[in-house]
DRENNU-806497 format. One record per residue (C-alpha): x, y, z; residue in one letter. Coordinates in steps of 0.5 Angstrom, whole numbers, plus 2048, in hexadecimal, padded with zeros to 3 digits. Example, Ala and Ser with C-alpha at 12.3 -4.5 7.8 and 13.67 -1.06 7.14 Angstrom:
! residues 2
REC     X     Y     Z   resn
REC   819   7F7   810      A
REC   81B   7FE   80E      S
//
This chain:
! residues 155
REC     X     Y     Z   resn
REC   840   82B   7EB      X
REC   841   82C   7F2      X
REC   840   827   7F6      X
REC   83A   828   7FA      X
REC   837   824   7F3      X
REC   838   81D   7F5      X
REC   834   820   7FB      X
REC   82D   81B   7F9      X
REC   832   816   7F7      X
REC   833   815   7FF      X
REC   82C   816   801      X
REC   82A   810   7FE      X
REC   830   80D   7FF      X
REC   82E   80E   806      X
REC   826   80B   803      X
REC   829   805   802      X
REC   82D   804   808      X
REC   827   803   80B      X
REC   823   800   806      X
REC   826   7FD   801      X
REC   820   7FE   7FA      X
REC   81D   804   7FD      X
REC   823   808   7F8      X
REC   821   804   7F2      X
REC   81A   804   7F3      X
REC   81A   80C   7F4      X
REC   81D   80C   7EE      X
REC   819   808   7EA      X
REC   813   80C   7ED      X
REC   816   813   7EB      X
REC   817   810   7E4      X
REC   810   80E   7E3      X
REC   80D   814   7E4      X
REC   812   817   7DF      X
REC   817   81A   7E4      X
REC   81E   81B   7E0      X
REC   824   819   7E5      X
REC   82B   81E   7E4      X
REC   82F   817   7E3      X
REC   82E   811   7DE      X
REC   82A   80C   7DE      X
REC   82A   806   7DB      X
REC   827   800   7DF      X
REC   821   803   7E1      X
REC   81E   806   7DC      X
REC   81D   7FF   7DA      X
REC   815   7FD   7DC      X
REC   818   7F7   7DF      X
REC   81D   7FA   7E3      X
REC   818   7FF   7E5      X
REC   812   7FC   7E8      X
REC   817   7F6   7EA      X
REC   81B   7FC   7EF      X
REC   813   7FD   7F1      X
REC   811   7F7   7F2      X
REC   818   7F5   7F6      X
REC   817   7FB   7FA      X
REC   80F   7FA   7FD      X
REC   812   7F4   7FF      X
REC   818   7F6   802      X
REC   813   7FA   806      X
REC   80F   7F4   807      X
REC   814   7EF   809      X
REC   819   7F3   80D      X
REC   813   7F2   813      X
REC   813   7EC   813      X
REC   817   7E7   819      X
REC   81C   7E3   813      X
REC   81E   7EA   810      X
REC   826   7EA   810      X
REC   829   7F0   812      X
REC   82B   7F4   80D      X
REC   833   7F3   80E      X
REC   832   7EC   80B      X
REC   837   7EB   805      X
REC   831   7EB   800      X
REC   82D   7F1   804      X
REC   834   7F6   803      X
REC   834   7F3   7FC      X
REC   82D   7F6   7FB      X
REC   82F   7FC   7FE      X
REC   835   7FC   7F9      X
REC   832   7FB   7F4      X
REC   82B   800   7F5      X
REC   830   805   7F7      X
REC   834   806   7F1      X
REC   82F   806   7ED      X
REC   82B   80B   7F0      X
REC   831   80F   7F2      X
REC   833   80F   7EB      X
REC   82C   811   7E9      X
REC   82C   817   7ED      X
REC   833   819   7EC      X
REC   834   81F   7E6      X
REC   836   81C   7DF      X
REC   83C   81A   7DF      X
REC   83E   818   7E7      X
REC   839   813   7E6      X
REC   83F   80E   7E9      X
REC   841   813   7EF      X
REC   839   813   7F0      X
REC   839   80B   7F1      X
REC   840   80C   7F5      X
REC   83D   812   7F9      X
REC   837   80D   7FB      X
REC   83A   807   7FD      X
REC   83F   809   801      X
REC   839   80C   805      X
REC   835   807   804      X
REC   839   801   807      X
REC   83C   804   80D      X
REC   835   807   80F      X
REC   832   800   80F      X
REC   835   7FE   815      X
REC   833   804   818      X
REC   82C   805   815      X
REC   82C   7FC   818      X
REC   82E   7FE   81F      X
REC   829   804   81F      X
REC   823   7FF   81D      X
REC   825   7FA   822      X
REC   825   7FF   828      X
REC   81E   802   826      X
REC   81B   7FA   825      X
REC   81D   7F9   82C      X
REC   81A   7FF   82E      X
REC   814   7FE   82A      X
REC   814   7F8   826      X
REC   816   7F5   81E      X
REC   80F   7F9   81C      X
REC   80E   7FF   81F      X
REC   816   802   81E      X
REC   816   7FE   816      X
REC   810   803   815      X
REC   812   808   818      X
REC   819   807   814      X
REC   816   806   80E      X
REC   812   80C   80E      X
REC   81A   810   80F      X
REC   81D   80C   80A      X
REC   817   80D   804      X
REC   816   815   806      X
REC   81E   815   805      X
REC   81E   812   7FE      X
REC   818   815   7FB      X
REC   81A   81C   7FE      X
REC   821   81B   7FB      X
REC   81D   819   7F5      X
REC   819   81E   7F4      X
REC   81D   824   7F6      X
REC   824   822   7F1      X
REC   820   81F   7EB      X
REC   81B   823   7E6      X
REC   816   822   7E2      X
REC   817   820   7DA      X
//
């Protein structure tokens, strides 16, 4: 095992860093249409952890333009960002270095919060809250879905 395999562990680390259910809900997303992941999962597999991560994911896209939306180095903001990274992580993680696949992935994840947080501020004084979180989210969801994509297989 070398260790380029915790390779999309990282990327989607890096999702998170930027939106916090965007790993989860590309994992439940993938699941549904019948994509195996290389690591063990548990959690989303279950129906209501499934559409659970979906529905939270839409609405972080939804909420993040809004004016009252916390910054995403907020204690529950990184708690979220933990939280999905490791799982994702683990989940795309070959079998048996599900552990080192979370690791792998928060350690990018957190640290690359502050950095994705000081990048969006810039672009919204630049362009506004809207423009640069549409702009973002597109990035950050063709980032994840292409991590997906390209490191799970079909069933």
């Amino acid at each position: 095992m070398t260790n380029t395999s915790l390779i999309p562990s990282a990327l989607i680390g890096a999702v998170a860093s930027a939106r916090s259910m965007t790993p989860m809900a590309t994992i439940a997303s993938a699941r549904l249409v019948h994509r195996a992941v290389p690591g063990k999962l548990v959690l989303l597999d279950h129906p209501l952890f499934k559409f659970g991560a979906l529905a939270m994911g839409i609405g972080e896209l939804l909420g993040d333009k809004m004016k009252s939306a916390p910054d995403r180095t907020v204690f529950l903001g990184l708690l979220a960002r933990v939280a999905s990274a490791g799982i994702a992580g683990a989940a795309l993680a070959p079998r048996g270095r599900e552990r080192a696949g979370a690791g792998v992935a928060i350690a990018t994840a957190v640290p690359l919060a502050y950095l994705t947080l000081a990048a969006r501020k810039r672009a919204m004084s630049k362009f506004g809250q809207t423009p640069s979180g549409l702009v973002e989210d597109a990035l950050v969801a063709a980032v994840g879905i292409a991590t997906v994509a390209f490191f799970t297989r079909q069933r």
